[in-house]
Each structure stands twice: as structure tokens, then as C-alpha cells.
C-alpha positions as CSV (number, residue, x, y, z in Angstrom):
1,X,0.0,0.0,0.0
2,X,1.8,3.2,-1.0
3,X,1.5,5.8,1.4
4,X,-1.1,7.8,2.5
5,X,-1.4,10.7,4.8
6,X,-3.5,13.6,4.9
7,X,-3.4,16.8,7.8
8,X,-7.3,17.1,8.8
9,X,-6.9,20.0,11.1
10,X,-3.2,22.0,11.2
11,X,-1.4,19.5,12.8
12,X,-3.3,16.6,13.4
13,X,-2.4,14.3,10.6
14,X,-4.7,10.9,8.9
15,X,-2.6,8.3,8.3
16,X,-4.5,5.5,6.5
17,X,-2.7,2.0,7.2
18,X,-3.4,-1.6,5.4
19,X,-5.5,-4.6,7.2
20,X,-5.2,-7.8,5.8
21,X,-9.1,-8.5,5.9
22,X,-12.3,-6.6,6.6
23,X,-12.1,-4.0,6.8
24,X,-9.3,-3.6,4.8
25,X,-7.7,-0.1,6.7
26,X,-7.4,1.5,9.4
27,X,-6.6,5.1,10.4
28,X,-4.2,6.1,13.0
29,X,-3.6,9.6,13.9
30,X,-0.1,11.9,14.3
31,X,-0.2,14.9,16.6
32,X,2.5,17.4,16.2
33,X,2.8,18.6,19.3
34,X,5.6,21.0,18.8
35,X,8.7,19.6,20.0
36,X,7.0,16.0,20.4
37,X,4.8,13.8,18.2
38,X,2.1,12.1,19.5
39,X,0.6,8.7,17.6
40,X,-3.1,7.0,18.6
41,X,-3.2,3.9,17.6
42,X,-0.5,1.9,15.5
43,X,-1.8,-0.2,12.9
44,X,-0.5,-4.3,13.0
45,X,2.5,-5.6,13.2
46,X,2.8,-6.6,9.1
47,X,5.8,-5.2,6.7
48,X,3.3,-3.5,4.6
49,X,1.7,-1.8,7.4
50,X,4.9,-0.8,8.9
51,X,6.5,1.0,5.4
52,X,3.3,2.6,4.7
53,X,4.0,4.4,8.2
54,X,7.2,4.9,7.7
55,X,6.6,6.2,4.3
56,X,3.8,8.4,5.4
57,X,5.8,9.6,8.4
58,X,8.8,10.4,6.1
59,X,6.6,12.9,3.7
60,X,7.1,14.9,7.1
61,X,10.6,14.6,7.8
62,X,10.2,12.2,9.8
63,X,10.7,8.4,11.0
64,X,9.1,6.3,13.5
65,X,12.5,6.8,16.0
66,X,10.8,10.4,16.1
67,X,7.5,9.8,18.2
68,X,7.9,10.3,21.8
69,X,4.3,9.4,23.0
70,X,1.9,5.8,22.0
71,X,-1.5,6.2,22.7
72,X,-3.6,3.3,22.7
73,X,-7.7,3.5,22.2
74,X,-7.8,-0.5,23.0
75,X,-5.8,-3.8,22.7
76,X,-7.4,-5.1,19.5
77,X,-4.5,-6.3,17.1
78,X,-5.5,-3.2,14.6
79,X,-5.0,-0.4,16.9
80,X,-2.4,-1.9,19.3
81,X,-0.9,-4.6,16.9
82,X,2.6,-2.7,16.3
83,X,3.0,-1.0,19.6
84,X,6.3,-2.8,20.7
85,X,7.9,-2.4,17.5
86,X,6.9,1.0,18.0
87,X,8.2,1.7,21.5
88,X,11.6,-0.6,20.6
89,X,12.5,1.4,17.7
90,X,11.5,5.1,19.4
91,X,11.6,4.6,23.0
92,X,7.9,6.4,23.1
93,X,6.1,6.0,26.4
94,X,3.1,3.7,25.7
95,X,-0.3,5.0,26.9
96,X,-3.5,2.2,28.2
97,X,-6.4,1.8,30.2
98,X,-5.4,-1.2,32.6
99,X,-8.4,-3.4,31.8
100,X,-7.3,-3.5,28.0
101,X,-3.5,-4.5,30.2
102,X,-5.1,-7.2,30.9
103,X,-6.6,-8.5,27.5
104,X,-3.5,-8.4,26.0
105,X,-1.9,-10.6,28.9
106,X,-5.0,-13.3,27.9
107,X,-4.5,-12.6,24.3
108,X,-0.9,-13.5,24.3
109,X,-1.8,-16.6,26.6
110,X,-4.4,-18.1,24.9
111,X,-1.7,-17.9,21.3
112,X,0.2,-20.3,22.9
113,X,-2.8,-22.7,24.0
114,X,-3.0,-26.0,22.7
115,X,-6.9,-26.0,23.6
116,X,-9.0,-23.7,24.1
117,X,-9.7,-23.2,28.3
118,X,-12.5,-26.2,29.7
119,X,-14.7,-22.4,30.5
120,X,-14.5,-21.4,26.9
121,X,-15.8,-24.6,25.7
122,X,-18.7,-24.6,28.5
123,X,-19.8,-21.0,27.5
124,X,-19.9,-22.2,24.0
125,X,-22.2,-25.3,24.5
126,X,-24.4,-23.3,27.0
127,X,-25.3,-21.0,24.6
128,X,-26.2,-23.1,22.1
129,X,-23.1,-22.6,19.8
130,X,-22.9,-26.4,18.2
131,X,-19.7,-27.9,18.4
132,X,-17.1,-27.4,15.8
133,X,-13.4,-26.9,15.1
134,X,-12.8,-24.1,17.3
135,X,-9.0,-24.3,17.1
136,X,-9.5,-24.1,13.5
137,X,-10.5,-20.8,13.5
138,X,-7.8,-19.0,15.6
139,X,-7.1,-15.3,14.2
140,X,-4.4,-15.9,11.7
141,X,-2.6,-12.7,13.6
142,X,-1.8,-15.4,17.1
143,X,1.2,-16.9,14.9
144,X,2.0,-14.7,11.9
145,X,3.6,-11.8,13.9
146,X,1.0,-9.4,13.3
147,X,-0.3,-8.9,17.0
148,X,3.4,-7.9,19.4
149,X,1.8,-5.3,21.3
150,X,3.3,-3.7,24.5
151,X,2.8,-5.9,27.1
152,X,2.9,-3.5,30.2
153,X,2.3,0.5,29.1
154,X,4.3,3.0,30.5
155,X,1.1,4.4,32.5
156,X,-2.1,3.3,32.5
157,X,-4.6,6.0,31.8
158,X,-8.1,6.4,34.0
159,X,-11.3,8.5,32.9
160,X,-10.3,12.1,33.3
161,X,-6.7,12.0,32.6
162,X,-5.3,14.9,31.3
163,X,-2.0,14.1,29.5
164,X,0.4,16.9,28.2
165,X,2.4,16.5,25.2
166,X,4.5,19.1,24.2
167,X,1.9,21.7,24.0
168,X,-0.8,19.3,23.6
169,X,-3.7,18.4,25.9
170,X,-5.0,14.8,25.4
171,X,-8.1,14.5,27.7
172,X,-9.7,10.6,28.1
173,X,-12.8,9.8,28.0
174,X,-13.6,5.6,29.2
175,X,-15.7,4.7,27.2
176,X,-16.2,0.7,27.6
177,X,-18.3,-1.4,25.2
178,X,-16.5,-2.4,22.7
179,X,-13.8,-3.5,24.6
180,X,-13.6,-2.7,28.6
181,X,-10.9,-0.2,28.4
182,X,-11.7,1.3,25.5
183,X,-10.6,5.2,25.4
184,X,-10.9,8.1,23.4
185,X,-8.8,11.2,23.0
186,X,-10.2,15.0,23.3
187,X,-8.4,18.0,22.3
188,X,-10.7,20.3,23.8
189,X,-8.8,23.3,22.7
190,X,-9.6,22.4,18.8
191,X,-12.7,20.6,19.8
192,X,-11.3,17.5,18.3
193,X,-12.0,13.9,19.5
194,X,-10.1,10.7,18.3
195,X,-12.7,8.1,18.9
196,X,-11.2,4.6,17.8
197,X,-13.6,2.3,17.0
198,X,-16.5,3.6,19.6
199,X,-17.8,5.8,17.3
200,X,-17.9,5.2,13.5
201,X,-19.2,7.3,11.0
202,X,-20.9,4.3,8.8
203,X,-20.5,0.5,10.8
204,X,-21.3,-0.1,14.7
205,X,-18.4,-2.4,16.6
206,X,-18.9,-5.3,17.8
207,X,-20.1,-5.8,20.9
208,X,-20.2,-8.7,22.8
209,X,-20.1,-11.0,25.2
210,X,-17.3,-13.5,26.1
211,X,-16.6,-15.5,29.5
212,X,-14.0,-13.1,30.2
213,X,-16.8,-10.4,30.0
214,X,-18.2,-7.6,32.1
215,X,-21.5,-8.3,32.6
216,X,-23.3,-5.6,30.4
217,X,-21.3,-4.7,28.0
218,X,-24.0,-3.3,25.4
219,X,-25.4,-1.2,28.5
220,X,-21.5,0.1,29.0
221,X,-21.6,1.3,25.4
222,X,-24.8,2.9,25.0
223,X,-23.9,4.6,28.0
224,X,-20.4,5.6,26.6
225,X,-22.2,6.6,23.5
226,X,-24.1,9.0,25.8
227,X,-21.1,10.2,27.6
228,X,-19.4,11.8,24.8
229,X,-22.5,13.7,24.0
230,X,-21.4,15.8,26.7
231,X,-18.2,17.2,25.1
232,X,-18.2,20.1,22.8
233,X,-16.7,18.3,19.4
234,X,-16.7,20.3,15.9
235,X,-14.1,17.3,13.9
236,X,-14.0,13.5,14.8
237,X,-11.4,11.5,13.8
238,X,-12.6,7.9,13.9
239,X,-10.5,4.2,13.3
240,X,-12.4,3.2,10.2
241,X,-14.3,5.4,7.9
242,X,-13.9,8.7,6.9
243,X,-14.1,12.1,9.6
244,X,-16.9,13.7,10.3
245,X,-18.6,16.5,12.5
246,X,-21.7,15.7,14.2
247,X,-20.9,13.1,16.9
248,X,-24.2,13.5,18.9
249,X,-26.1,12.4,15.7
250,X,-23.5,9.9,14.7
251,X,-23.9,8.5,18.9
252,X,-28.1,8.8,18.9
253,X,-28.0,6.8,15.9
254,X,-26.2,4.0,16.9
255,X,-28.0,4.2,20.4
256,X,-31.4,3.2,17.9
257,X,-29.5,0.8,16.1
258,X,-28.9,-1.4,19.0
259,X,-32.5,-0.8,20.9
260,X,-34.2,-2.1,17.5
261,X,-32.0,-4.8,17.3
262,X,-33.2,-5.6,20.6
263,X,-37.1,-5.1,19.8
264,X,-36.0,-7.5,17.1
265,X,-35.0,-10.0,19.4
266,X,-37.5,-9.7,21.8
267,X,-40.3,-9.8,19.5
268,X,-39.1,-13.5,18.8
269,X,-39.0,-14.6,22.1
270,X,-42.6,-13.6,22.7
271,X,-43.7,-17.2,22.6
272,X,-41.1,-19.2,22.7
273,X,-38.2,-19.5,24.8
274,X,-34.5,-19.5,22.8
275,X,-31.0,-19.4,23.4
276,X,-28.6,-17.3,22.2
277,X,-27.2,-19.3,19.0
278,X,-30.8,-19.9,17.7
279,X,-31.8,-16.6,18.2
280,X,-28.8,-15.5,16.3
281,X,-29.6,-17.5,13.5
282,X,-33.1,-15.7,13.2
283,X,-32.1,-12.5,13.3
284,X,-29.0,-12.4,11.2
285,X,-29.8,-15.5,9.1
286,X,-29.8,-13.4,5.9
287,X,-26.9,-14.4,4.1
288,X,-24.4,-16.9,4.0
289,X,-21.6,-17.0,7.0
290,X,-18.2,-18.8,8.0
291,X,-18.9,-20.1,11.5
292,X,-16.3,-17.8,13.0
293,X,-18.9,-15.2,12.5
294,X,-21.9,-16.8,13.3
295,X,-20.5,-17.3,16.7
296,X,-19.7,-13.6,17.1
297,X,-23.2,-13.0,16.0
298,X,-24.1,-15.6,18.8
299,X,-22.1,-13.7,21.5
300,X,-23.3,-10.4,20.0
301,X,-26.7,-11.2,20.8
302,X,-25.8,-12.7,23.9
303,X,-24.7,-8.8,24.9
304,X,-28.8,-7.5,23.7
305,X,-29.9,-11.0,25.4
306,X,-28.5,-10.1,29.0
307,X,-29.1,-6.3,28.3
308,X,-32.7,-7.0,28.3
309,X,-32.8,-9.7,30.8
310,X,-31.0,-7.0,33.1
311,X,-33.5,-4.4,32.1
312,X,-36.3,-6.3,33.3
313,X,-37.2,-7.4,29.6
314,X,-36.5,-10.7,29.3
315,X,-36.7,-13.4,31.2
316,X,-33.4,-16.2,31.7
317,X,-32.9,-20.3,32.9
318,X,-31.8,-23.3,32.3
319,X,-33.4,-25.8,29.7
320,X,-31.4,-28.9,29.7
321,X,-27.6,-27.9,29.2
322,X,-28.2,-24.3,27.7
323,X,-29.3,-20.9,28.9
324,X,-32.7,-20.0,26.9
325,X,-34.4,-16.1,27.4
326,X,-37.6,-15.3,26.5
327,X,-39.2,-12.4,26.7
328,X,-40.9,-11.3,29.9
């Protein structure tokens, strides 16, 4: 991928960097700071990925050696991927929210698993997921080198934080959901937010839930996509997708998105009682899927399954060996 870099607001810089599948780029975003540079987000750990920063970062004089500070929005190999090469080749101090610490520790455990853990597989038949070749379907990123992230950050950064960077003033704003540590940057002094993956201008992330999970994850994000309604934001810089302006449209929207899903749902389980693969199956049996996404359709519905059951909408127990919900 040649390179590709364009300055969105004077001196806050795009940088569009290859993924090897869907979706097939990601941006990651260079602050000058003035005197320091400041990168969110890295990219993987792949040779393409790596020139095209290199060769992006050179159309500004210059390399990788130059950045002095790594934020991270959250552990996922796309965003955190490259972040030791990173730090090895520049010595930058590595920014992330503890809880995403500690899903790159279980990350970088379960690569060298044989098996996946006897809880794993329980979770899976509970909820219905039929059994299959799970170990067949291990990201291709556990053994090709494209996920060496930073094992322990420099800091850990907490809701609130205000980190200064040359002249620069990188506010964070938790916003769990998508993953449990997810974070966003504010520049409140541009009105500019970096928003990873929490708030994109044309998809929704995936949210889900694992055995690992917190125990409302879909509530965490609508209620993170209600928190940054509060800030004053005129540009947002997203992970995939182009920027745009109008974040509390962009967050209402996704907001609906996941209550309808859930209406969806629900309105299944009126009269009769389902788990959490079947239920999948109904609502996004349109087309075709490998079964590595059907079961992240399974555990995404799992998230609007226990969001409703917590809300009081749906009721939950035990039929035989699997969890069922209907609606109550």
C-alpha cells in the first residue's frame, strides 16, 4: 500500500494504514505537538503496514524513532498490533487503560494454548453454539507476527486524565463497550476527538459477550455513547471510515441501532423461549456465514440477550444444558 497521509486539522495528521481482511484499513492519527509527536493507535505488526507508516511519516521529515508518546484506544491487534515495535524502535512512552492490560496478557496466553480453556468450551455449548473446530479458526494474527503489542504500558490512563504532550492536551474519555478499556482522546482546545472504534461514522463495533466479559457490555456502550455527547466536538477522527462533524447524531443513531436490534429479538421470544445461538440465527440468518462469525453473531446477541434480561425485559434459565431467554 503506498502511502497515504492527509493533515485534517493544522497539525493533526490521517494516516491510512493496510489490514489484511475486513475491513481492509485503518486510520491512525499523528499529533504534532511542537517539539513531540504524539501517535493513537499503531496499525499491525505486518511489513506493509509498517512501510506505509514509515513512508507516510517520512513525507514529514520524519521516522518512527521520532515519536515520543503511543496512545492506545484499546488492545485489538489493529490499533495496538505494532506497539512494541513501536516503542523498541523510538523509545515512546506507551499509553493504556489497565483493563485492556489485561486482554493483552489473555491474548498473548491463549496464542500459545493448545486447547482452548474447559470455560470457553462450557460457554460455547451453553449457549447453544454447536460444536465445531474451534481451534481451526484461531485469528491468523496469534502466529503470523501481526499482534506484538506492548505488554505492560508505561502508564495506565483512567477516565479524566489529562496528558500533556509538548503543547498538547489529550483528555480521556472511558468509554467501555466495545472492549472494557476502550478510550478516546479530546483536544478540547480544537474541539477535536479521536474516537477509535467507539464511534464510527458508517458500521457499529462489535459488541459482545465473552466468558471473560463484564456483565453488560452493550449497557456500558450505549452509556459511553451518551457520555461523549457531553463534550463540545466540531471534527471527529474515527479508526475506520472517513471524519466527520456531528458526533451526537452519529452516537443517537447507533444508540437506535442497538435498541431495534433488541425489539428484534425480543419480539421472537414472545412465545417461545430460545438461546442465544438460535436466536442468532433468526435475526441475522440473511446471508451466507463462515462459522467464526456466526458465533460472534451468537455472543453479539448474547450482549442484547443479557441487556434486556438486566433491564427487566427478558426473562433467563436453564433448559437442559443451555441458557434459553424469553421475553418477559
Amino acid at each position: 500500500m503506498s502511502a497515504k497521509i492527509v493533515e485534517v486539522h493544522p497539525g493533526i495528521y490521517e494516516i491510512f494504514l493496510p489490514l489484511p481482511a475486513r475491513p481492509t484499513i485503518i486510520n491512525v492519527w499523528l499529533v504534532d505537538c511542537h517539539g513531540k509527536w504524539a501517535l493513537i493507535d499503531t496499525g499491525m505488526n505486518l511489513p506493509d503496514s509498517i512501510q506505509t507508516l514509515e513512508e507516510a511519516l517520512a513525507t514529514l521529515n520524519i521516522r518512527i524513532e521520532d515519536i515520543d508518546v503511543l496512545f492506545g484506544t484499546h488492545h485489538h491487534p489493529d490499533h495496538f498490533g505494532a506497539s512494541a515495535a513501536i516503542k523498541r524502535r523510538s523509545g515512546a512512552q506507551v499509553y493504556l487503560h489497565q483493563l485492556e492490560q489485561e486482554k493483552v496478557a489473555r491474548v498473548l496466553s491463549m496464542a500459545t494454548m493448545t486447547q482452548r480453556p474447559p470455560e470457553a468450551m462450557l460457554f460455547f455449548q451453553r449457549n447453544g453454539v454447536p460444536p465445531a473446530n474451534y481451534e481451526g479458526m484461531r485469528p491468523a494474527f496469534y502466529s503470523n507476527g501481526a499482534y506484538v503489542p506492548t505488554e505492560i504500558p508505561d502508564r495506565y490512563i483512567e477516565d479524566g486524565d489529562v496528558i500533556q504532550v509538548g503543547d498538547r492536551r489529550f483528555e480521556v474519555i472511558w468509554t467501555p463497550g466495545h472492549s472494557p478499556g476502550h478510550a478516546v482522546y479530546y483536544l478540547r482546545d480544537v474541539k477535536v476527538m479521536v474516537v477509535g472504534d467507539h464511534l464510527l461514522p458508517r458500521i457499529t463495533p462489535h459488541v459482545g459477550i465473552y466468558p471473560d466479559s463484564t456483565p453488560d457490555p452493550l449497557g456500558d456502550f450505549i452509556n459511553s455513547q451518551m457520555k461523549v455527547q457531553n463534550f463540545d466536538v466540531e471534527l471527529v477522527l474515527p479508526a475506520h471510515g472517513g471524519t466527520f462533524h456531528d458526533h451526537r447524531h452519529r452516537a443517537n443513531q447507533i444508540i437506535e441501532h442497538h435498541r431495534y436490534r433488541e425489539e428484534e429479538m425480543l419480539d421472537l421470544l414472545k412465545h417461545k423461549s430460545m438461546n442465544a445461538w438460535e436466536v442468532a440465527r433468526q435475526v441475522f440468518g440473511d446471508q451466507e456465514r463462515p462459522f467464526a462469525q456466526w458465533m460472534a453473531a451468537t455472543f453479539e446477541t448474547l450482549a442484547h440477550l443479557e441487556h434486556a434480561y438486566l433491564e427487566g425485559r427478558a426473562r433467563k434459565f436453564e433448559r437442559g444444558d443451555k441458557i434459553v431467554f424469553q421475553t418477559a
